[in-house]
Each structure stands twice: as structure tokens, then as C-alpha cells.
C-alpha positions as CSV (number, residue, x, y, z in Angstrom):
1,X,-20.7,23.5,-1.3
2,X,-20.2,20.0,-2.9
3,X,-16.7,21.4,-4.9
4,X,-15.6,22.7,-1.6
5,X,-16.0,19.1,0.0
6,X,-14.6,17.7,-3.3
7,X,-11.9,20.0,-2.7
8,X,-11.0,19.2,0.8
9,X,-11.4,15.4,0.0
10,X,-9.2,15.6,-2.7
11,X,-6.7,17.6,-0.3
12,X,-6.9,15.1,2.2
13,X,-6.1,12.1,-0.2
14,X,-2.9,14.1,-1.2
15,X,-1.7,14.4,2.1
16,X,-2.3,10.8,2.9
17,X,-1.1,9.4,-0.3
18,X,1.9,12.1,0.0
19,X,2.5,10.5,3.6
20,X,2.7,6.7,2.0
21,X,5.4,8.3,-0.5
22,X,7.8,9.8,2.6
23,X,7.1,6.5,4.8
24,X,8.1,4.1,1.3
25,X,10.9,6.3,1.4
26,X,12.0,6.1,4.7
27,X,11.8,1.7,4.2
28,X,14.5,1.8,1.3
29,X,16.3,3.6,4.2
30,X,15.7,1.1,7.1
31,X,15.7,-2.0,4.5
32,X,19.0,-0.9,2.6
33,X,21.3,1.1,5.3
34,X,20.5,-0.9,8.9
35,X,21.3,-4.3,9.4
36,X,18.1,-5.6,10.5
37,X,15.5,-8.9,10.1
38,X,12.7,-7.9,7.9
39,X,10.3,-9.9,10.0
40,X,11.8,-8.1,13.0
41,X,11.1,-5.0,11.8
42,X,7.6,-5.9,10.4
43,X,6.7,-7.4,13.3
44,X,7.7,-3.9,15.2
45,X,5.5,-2.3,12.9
46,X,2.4,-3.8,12.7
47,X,2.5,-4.6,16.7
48,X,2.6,-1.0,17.7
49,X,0.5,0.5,14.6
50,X,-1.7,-2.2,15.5
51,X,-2.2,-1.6,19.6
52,X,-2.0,3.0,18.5
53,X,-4.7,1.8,16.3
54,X,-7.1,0.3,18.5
55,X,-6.3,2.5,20.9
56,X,-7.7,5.6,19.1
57,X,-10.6,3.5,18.0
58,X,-11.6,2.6,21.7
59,X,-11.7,6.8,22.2
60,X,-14.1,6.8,19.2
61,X,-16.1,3.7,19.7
62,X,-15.4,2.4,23.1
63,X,-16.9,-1.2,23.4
64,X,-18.4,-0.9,20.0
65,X,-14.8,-2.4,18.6
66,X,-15.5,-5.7,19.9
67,X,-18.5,-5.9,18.0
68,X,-16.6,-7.7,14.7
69,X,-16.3,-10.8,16.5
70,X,-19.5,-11.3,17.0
71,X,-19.5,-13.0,13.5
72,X,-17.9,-16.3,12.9
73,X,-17.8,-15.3,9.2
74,X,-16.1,-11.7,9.8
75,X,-13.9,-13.1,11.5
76,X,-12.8,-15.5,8.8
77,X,-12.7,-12.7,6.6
78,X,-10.4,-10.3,9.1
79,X,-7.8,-13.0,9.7
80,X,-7.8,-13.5,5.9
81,X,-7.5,-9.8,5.3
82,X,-4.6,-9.5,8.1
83,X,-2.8,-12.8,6.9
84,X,-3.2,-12.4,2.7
85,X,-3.6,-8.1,3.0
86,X,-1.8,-7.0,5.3
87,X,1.2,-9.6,6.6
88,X,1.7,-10.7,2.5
89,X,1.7,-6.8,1.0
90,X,3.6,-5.5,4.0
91,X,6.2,-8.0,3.6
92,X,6.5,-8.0,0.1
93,X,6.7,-4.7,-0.8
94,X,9.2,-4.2,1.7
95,X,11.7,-7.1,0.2
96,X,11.3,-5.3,-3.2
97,X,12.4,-2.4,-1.7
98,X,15.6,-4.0,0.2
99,X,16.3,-5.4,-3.2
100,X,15.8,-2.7,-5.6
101,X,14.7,0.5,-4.5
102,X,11.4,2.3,-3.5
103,X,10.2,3.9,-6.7
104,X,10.3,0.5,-8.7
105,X,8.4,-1.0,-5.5
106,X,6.1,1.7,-5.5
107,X,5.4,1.5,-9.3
108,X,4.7,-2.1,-9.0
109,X,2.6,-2.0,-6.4
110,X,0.5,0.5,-7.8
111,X,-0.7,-1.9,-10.1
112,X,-2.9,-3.0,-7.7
113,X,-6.2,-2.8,-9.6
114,X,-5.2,-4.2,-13.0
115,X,-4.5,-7.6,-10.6
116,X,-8.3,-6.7,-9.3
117,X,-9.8,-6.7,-12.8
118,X,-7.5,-10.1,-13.6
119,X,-8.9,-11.7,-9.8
120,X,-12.4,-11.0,-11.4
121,X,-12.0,-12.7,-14.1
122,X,-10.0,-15.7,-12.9
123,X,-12.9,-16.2,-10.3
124,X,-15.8,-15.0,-11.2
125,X,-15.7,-14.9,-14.5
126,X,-16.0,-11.5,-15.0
127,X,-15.1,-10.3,-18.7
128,X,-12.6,-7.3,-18.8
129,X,-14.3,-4.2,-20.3
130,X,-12.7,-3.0,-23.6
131,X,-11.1,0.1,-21.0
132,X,-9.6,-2.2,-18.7
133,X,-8.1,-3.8,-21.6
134,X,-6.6,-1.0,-22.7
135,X,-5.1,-0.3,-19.8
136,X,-3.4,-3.3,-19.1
137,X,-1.6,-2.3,-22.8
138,X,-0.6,0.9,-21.4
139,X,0.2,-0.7,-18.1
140,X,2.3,-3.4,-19.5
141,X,4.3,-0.9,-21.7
142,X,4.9,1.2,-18.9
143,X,6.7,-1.1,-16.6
144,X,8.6,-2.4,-19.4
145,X,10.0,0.7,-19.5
146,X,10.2,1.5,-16.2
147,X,12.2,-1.6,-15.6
148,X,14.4,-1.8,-18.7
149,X,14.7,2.2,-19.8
150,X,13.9,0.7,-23.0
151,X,16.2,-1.7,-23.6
152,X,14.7,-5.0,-23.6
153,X,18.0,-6.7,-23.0
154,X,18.9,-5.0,-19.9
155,X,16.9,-4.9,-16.8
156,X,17.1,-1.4,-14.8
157,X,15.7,-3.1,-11.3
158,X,16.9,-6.7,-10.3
159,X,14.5,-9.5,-11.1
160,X,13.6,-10.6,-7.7
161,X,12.5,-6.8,-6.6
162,X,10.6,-7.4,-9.6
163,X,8.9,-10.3,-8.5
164,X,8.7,-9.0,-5.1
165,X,7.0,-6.1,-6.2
166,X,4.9,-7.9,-8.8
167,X,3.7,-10.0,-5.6
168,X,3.2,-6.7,-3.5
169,X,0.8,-5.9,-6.5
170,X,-1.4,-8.9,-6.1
171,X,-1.1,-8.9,-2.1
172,X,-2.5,-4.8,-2.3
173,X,-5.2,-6.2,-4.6
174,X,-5.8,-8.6,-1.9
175,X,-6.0,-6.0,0.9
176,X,-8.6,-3.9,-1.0
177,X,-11.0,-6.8,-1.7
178,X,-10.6,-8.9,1.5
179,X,-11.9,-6.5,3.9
180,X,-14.8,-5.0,1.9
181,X,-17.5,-7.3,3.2
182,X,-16.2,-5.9,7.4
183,X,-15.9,-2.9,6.4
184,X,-19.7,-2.7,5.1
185,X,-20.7,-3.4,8.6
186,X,-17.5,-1.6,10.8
187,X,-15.7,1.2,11.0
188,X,-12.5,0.9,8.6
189,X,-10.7,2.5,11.2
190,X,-11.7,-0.4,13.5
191,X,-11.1,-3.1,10.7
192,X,-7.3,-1.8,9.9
193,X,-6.4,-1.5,13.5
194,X,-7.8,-5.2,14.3
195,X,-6.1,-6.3,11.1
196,X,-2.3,-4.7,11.9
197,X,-3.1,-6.1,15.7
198,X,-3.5,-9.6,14.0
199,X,-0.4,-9.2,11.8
200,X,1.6,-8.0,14.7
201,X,0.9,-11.0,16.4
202,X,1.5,-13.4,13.6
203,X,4.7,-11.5,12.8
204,X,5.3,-12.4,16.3
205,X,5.3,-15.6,16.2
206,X,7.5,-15.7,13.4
207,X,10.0,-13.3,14.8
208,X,9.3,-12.2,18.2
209,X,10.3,-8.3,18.3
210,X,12.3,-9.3,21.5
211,X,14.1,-12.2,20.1
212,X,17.8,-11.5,18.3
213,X,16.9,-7.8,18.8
214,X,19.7,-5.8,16.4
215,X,21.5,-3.0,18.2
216,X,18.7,0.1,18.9
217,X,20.3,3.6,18.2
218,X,18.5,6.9,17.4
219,X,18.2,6.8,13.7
220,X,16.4,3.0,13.8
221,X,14.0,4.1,16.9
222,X,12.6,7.5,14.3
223,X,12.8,5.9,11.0
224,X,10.3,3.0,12.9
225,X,8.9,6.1,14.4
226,X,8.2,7.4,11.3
227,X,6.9,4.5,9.6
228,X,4.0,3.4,12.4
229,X,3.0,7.2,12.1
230,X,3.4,8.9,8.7
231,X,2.9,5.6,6.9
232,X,0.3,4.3,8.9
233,X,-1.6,6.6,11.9
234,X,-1.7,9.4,9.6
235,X,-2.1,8.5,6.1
236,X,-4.8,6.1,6.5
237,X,-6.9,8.4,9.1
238,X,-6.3,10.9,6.6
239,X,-7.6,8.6,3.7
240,X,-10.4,7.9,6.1
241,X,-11.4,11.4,7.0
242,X,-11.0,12.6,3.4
243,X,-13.8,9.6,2.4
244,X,-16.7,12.4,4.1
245,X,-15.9,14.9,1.4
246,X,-15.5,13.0,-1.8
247,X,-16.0,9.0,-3.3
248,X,-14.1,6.6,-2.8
249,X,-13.6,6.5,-6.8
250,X,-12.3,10.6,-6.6
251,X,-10.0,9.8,-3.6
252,X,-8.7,6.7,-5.4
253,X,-7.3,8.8,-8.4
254,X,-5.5,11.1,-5.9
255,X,-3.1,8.2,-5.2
256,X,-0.9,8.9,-7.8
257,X,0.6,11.0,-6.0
258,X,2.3,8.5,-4.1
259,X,4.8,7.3,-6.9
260,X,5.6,10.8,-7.7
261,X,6.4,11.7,-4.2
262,X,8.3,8.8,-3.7
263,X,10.1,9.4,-7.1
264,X,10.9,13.0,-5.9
265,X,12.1,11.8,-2.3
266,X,14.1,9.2,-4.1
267,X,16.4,10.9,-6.2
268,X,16.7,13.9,-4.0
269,X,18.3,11.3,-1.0
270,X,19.1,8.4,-2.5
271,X,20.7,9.8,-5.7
272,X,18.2,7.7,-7.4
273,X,18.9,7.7,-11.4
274,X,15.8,8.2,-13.1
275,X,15.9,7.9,-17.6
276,X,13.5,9.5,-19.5
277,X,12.5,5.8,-20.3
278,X,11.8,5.3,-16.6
279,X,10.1,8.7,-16.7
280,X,7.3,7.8,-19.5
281,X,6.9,4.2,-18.6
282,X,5.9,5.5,-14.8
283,X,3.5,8.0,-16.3
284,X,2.0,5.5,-18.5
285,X,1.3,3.1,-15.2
286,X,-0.1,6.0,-13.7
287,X,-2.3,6.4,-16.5
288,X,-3.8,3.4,-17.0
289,X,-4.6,2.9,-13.2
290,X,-6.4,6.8,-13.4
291,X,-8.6,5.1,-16.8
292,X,-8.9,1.9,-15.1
293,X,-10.7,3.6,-12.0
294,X,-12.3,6.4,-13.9
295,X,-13.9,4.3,-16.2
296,X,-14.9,1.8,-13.7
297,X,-16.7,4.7,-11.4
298,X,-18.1,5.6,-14.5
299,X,-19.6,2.1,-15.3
300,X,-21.1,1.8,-11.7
């Protein structure tokens, strides 16, 4: 019975971190083929994935979402999570995507927990074990790769979708830390639809969604369709759901599936060209994330 719940957990977590692969995907086409604001379109997104969200949670919990602000100091910690998580990592991750593409973004991103293990010992002095160290190697030689095809004198992505996607990197960290202290007392579902409500409105205020509004035709009204829904409704109540089956530190693994799919998606529409550099150097991220999580289940 438990490999049969490890088994559907670990199907779940494919489908959810297959689901971030189309929706990443489906950005580089919004980002690099319509003409619009990114802050327009964020603030779209988060808006409605933040008001489907809470929606679905009053269904499950009725009242019982209100409950988080009963806390000054949860509070605190949401509008941290939804300014630093959520508004930072959505927006970065989407500029290094406008400016390079959505593998590279992905890729960078992914090295989410490396900038984890570096937070810990930054501020709270935690010393890296000899594994995580390790890993960083492997990490570091794989995006060289990745982002030179080997040749150190030539760069394969543009710098600033580097940096944006190096900052997407910390902002995920960011996103997987904030919230854990909420989401010890709350429904996650509860905490990620308060926290894309929040964003929405920040966004907002930055960029009201009704203010220099670009020209709506089909294609932009499904691809944002698509986003809210495959990137965000489905994939995170799948991650969610799949969470009753299996770990947290067994679901985690199963996200590298998300590079690959996006890699896949990639070159089949965008004519992505993809070395065998680029090949090994996104394998060897991929690697060292899978050690740095195994080994850290393993520790705790």
C-alpha cells in the first residue's frame, strides 16, 4: 500500500511539474510574440489566479480562510512571502524569459535550493554539508555550460536573462522559505491563494490591469487562460494533492521534470537550438539539485 501511494504521489508531482513546463512555455510565447507590459500581464495573472484561488478555498474551508489574519506576525510573513515570493519570482523569471528564452529561465531558476543552502549560511550560519558542496561544483559547471555550450568566450543566453534568471533563482528560494512558518498553521492552498491575491493587488497598483490595456484578441485571452490555469490552478493543487501520497522530499525530486518538459516544448515550437554542451550542463543542474535534496532528506 505505501509504494502504491508513493506511486500516485510521484504521478501527481509529474503532472504538476509537467504543467509548470507547458505554462513556462506558453510565457516565452506571451513575453516574446505579443506586444504587452510585463506588469500588465503579471498583474492579470496573479489578480485572477489569486480571486480562482480563494474562491476554491472558501468551497473547502468556508470562513476558516480568514483565520491567517488573526496573527499580526503571519501576516507579516504573508505580505513578505507575496511581495519577496511571489511578485519578485514571478516577475523575474518572466523578464528572463522575454530576454532569452524559457529553458535557460527554467534552468536558472531551478537552482532554487543551492541559493537555500547559501541563505543558511549567510544568515544563520549554517555550514554547507560536504554534499551540498559538491553540488554547487556540479551546479556551477553545469550552467557554465548551459550558458556558454562550452565556450567560455561566448555566451549562448544574453547576460541580462542571465541575471534575471539568476534573480528568479534567489526570488524561488525566497518563495519556499517565506511561507513555511503560515503554512505550518494553514492550508497551503489557503496561503498561495491569499499570497497571488496580495500580488494581484500590488501589481495593481503598479500597473492597473485596466490602465493602457494592449489590444485583446483570441490568442492573448488563452495563452493568459492557460497560464492562470495550467501554470497555476492545476499544477499547484496537483503538487498539493500529490503531498497525501508521498514527502515532500520524494515530490521535490519529481520537479525535474519541469526543465525537461520545457526543453522538449521548446525546441519542438520555438525551434529552440539545443548543443550537446547545453545538453550535459542541464543534466548536471538537474543532478546536483536531485543530491542536494536527497541528501538533505536523508540528513533529516
Amino acid at each position: 500500500m505505501k509504494t502504491q501511494n508513493y506511486t500516485k504521489g510521484i504521478l501527481w508531482a509529474a503532472f504538476a511539474s509537467t504543467m509548470w513546463g507547458i505554462s513556462g512555455t506558453i510565457l516565452q510565447f506571451i513575453s516574446q510574440t505579443q506586444n504587452i507590459p510585463a506588469t500588465w500581464f503579471l498583474s492579470v495573472r496573479t489578480l485572477g489566479a489569486g480571486v480562482i484561488l480563494l474562491l476554491i478555498s472558501w468551497f473547502r474551508e468556508g470562513r476558516h480562510i480568514f483565520d491567517l489574519f488573526k496573527s499580526w506576525r503571519l501576516i507579516g510573513w504573508l505580505f513578505a512571502y507575496a511581495l519577496i515570493g511571489l511578485m519578485a519570482n514571478l516577475f523575474t523569471f518572466y523578464m528572463s524569459i522575454k530576454t532569452g528564452n524559457a529553458a535557460s529561465a527554467t534552468i536558472l531558476q531551478y537552482l532554487s535550493p543551492l541559493f537555500i543552502v547559501l541563505g543558511a549560511l549567510v544568515f544563520k550560519h549554517e555550514r554547507p554539508l560536504k554534499t551540498d558542496l559538491i553540488a554547487f561544483g556540479i551546479a556551477l559547471v553545469g550552467v557554465f555550460l548551459a550558458i556558454t555550450k562550452g565556450n567560455i568566450h561566448s555566451l549562448a543566453v544574453p547576460m541580462n536573462s542571465i541575471i534575471w534568471g539568476v534573480l528568479a533563482g534567489v526570488t524561488a528560494a525566497c518563495y519556499v522559505v517565506l511561507p513555511r512558518e503560515i503554512v505550518a498553521k494553514h492550508s497551503p492552498f489557503v496561503v498561495l491563494g491569499w499570497g497571488m491575491f496580495i500580488s494581484g493587488v500590488l501589481f495593481n497598483l503598479w500597473h492597473p490591469f485596466w490602465s493602457h490595456t494592449p489590444v485583446i484578441i483570441g490568442k492573448l485571452v488563452l495563452s493568459i487562460s492557460a497560464v492562470i490555469l495550467v501554470g497555476t490552478i492545476f499544477a499547484f493543487s496537483s503538487l498539493l494533492y500529490s503531498l497525501n501520497f508521498a514527502p515532500s522530499a520524494v515530490i521535490s525530486i519529481v520537479d525535474a521534470l519541469q526543465p525537461v518538459v520545457t526543453f522538449i516544448l521548446s525546441i519542438i515550437f520555438f525551434h529552440l537550438q539545443i548543443s550537446v554542451m547545453e545538453v550535459i550542463g542541464s543534466i548536471l543542474v538537474v543532478v546536483a539539485v536531485y543530491l542536494l535534496q536527497r541528501m538533505g532528506s536523508s540528513a533529516t
